[in-house]
Every structure is written in C-alpha cells, then in structure tokens.
N, CA, C and O atoms as a DFTB+ gen file, in Angstrom:
316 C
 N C O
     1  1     107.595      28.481      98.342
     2  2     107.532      27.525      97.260
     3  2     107.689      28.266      95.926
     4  3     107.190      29.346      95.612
     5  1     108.359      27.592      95.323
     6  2     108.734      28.264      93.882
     7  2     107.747      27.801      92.615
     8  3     107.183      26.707      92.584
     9  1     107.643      28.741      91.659
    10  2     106.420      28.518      90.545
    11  2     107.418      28.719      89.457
    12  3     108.467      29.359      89.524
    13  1     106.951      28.107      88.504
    14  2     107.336      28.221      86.642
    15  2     106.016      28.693      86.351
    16  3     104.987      28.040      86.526
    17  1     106.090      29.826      85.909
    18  2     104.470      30.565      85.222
    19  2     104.472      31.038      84.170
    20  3     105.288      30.882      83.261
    21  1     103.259      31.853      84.221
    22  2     103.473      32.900      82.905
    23  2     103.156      34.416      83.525
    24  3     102.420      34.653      84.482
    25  1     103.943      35.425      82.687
    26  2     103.837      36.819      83.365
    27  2     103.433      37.482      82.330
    28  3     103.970      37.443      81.223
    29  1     102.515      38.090      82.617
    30  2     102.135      38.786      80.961
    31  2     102.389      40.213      80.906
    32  3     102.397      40.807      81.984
    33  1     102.637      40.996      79.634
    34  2     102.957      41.954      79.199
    35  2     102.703      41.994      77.796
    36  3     102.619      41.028      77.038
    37  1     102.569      43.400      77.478
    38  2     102.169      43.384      76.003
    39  2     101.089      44.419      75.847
    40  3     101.025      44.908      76.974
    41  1     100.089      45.113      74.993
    42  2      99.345      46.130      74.553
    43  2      97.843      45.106      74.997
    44  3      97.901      43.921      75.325
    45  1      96.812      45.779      74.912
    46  2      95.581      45.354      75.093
    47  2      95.126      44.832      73.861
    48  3      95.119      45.361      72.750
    49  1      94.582      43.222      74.384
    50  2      94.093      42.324      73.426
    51  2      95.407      41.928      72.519
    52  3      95.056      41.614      71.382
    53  1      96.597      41.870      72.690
    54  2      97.595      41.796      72.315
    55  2      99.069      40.891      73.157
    56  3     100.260      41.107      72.932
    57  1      98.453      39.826      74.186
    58  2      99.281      39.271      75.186
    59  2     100.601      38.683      74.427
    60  3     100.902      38.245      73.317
    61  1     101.083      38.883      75.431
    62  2     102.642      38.171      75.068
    63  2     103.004      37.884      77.070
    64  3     102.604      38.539      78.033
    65  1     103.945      36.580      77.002
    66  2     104.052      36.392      78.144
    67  2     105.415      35.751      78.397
    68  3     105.886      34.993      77.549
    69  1     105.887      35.949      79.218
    70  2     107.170      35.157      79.552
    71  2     107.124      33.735      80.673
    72  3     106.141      33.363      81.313
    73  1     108.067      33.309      80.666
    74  2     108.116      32.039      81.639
    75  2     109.162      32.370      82.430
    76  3     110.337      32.590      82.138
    77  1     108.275      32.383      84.049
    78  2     109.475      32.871      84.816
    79  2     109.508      32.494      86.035
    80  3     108.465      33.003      86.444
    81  1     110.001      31.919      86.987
    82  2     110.671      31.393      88.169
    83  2     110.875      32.350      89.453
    84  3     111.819      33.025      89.865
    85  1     109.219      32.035      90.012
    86  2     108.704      33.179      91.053
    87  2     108.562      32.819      92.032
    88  3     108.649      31.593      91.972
    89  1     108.267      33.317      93.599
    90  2     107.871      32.735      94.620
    91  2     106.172      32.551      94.273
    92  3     105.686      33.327      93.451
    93  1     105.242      31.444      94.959
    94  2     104.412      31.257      94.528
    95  2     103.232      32.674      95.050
    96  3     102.345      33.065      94.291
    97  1     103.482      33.318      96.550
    98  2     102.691      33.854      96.990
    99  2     103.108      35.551      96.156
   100  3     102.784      36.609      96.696
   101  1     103.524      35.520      95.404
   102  2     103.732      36.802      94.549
   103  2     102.892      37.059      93.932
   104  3     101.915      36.312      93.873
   105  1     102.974      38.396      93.135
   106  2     101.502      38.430      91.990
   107  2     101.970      37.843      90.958
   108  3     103.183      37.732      90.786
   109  1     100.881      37.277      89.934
   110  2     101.220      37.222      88.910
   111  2     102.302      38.127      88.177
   112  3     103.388      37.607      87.920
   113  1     102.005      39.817      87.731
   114  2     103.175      40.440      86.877
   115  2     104.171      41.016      88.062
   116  3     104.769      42.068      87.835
   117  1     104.372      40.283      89.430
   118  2     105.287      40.718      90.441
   119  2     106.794      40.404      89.905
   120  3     107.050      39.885      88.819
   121  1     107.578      40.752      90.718
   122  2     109.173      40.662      90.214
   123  2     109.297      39.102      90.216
   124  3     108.745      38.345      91.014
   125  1     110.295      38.683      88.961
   126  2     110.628      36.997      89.234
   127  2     112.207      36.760      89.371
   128  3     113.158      37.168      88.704
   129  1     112.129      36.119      90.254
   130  2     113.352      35.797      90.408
   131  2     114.373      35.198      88.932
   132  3     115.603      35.248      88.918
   133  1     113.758      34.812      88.112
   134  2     114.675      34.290      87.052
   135  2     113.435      34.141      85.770
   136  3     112.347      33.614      86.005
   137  1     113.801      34.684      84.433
   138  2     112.965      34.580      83.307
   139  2     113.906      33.384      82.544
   140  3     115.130      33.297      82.632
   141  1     112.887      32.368      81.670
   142  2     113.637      31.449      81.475
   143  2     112.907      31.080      80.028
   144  3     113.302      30.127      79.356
   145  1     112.075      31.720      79.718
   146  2     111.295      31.606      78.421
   147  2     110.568      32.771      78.093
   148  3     110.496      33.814      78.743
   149  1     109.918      32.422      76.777
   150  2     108.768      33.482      76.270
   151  2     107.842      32.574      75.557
   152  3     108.172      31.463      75.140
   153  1     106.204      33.309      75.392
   154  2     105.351      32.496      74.746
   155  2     104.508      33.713      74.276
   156  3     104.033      34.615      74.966
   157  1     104.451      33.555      73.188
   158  2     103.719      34.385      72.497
   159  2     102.077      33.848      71.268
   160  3     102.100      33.604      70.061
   161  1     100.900      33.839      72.222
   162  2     100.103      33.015      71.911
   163  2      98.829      33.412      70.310
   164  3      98.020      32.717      69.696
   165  1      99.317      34.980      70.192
   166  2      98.914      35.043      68.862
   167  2     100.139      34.570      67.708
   168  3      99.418      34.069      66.845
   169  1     101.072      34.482      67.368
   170  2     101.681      33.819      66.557
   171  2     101.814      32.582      66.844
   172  3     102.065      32.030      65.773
   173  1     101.787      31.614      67.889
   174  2     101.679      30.428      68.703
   175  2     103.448      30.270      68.877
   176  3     103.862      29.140      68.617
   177  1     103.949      30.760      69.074
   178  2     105.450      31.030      68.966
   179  2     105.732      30.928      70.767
   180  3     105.106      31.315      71.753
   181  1     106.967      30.218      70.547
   182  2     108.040      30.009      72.144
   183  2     108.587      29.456      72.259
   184  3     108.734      28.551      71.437
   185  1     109.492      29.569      73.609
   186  2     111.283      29.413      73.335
   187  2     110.932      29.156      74.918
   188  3     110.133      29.864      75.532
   189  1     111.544      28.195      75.420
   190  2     112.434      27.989      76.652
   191  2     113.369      27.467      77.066
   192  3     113.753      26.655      76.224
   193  1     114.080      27.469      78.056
   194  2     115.559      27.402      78.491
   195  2     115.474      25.980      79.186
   196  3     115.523      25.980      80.416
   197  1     115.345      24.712      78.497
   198  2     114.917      23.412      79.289
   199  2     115.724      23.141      80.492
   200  3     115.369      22.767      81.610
   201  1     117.193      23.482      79.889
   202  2     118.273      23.357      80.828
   203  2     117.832      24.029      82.446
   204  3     117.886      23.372      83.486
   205  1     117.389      25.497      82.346
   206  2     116.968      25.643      83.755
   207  2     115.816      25.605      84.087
   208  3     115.479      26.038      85.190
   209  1     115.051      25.151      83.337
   210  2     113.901      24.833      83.828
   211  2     114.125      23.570      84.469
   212  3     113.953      23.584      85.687
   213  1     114.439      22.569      83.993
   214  2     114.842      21.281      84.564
   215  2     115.935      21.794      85.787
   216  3     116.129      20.937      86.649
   217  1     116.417      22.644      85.903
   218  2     116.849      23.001      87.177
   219  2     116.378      23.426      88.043
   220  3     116.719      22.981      89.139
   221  1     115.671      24.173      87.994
   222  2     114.511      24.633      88.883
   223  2     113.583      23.382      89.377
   224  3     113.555      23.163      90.588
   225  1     112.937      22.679      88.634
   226  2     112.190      21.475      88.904
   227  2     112.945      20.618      90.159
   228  3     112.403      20.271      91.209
   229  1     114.406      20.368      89.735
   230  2     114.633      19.625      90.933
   231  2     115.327      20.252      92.062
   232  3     116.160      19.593      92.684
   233  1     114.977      21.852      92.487
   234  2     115.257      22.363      93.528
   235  2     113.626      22.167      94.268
   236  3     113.334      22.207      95.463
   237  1     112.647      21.923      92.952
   238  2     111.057      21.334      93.798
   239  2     110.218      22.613      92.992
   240  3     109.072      22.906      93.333
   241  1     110.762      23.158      92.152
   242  2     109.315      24.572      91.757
   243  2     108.501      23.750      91.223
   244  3     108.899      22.595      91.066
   245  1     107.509      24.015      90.912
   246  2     106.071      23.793      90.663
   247  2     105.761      24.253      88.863
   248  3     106.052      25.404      88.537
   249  1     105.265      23.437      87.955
   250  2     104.821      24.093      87.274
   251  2     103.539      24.216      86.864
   252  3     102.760      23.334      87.226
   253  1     103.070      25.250      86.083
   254  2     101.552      25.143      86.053
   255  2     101.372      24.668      84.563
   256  3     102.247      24.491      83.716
   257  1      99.662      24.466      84.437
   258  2      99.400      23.436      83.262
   259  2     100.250      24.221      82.004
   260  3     101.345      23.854      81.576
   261  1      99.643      25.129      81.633
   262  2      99.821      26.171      81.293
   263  2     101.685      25.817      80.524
   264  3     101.902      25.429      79.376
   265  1     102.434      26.027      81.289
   266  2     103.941      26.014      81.276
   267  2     103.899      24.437      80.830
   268  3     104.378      24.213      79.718
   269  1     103.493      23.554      81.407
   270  2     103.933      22.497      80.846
   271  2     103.636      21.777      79.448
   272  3     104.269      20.882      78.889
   273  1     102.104      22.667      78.938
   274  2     102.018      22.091      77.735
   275  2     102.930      22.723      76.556
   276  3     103.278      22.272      75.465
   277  1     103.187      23.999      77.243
   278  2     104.795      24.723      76.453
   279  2     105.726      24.072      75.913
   280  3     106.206      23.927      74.789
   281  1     105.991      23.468      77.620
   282  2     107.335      22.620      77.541
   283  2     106.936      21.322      76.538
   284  3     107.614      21.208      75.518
   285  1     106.286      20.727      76.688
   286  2     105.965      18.998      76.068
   287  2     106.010      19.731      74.604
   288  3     106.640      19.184      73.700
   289  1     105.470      20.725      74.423
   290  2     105.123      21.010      72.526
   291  2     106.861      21.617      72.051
   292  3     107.426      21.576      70.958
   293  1     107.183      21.984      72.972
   294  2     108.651      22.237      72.416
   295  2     109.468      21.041      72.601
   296  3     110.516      21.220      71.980
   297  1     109.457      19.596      73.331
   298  2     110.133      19.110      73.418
   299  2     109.743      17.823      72.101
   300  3     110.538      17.082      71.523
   301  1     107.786      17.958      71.888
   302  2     107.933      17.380      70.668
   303  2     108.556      17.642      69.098
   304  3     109.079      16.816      68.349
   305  1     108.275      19.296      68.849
   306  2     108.760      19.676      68.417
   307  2     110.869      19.649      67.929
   308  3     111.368      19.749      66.808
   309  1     111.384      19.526      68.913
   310  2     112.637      19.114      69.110
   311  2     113.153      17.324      68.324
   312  3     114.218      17.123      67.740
   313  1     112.449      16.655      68.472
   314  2     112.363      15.126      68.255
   315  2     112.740      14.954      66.623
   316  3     112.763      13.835      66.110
C-alpha cells in the first residue's frame, strides 16, 4: 500500500520535510519512491505537485492528516 507523508531532514530543532510517495511498511526517512512536495514548518512555507499527488490518490495511496491539511491550505490559498 502506498503513503503520501512527510520525510524529515534538516539540523536539530530545525525540521524541514518533504512530501513523498512511499510504500507504507517503510521507515519514515526510508527511500521514496517519488518526492512530490516540501513543507517547511518554521517559516510555515510549502509547495506541492497537486497534479501527482492527485495521481497517486487514484492509483489508491493513502494520505496522512498531516499531508492533507498541506494540501487543503495550498489549495485555499490558490482560490
């Protein structure tokens, strides 16, 4: 089963994370099959690729809360 997550990277006390298109039983910072965003939660800053994310969705991935309030604030944002 496929996941839309977040993978984090970045310095200590300093997160930055990407949005990326993983098998679900992987680790969190394990390899992802496809990066499709970034979120960066001390500037409140992020970017994603709706186009494949909405592609991914209807091959059935999963997303978590997390990713989706991303998505909804960028798509209000967009309006």
């Amino acid at each position: 089963m496929l996941k839309i997550r977040l993978k984090r990277f970045g310095r200590k006390k300093q997160p930055s994370y990407r949005i990326i298109v993983i098998d679900s039983r992987k680790p969190r910072d394990g390899r992802a099959i496809e990066e499709i965003g970034f979120y960066n939660p001390i500037i409140n800053k992020s970017s994603i690729n709706l186009i494949q994310a909405k592609k991914r969705i209807c091959q059935g991935a999963q997303i978590t809360k997390k990713v989706q309030q991303i998505i909804n604030q960028i798509k209000k944002e967009n309006q």
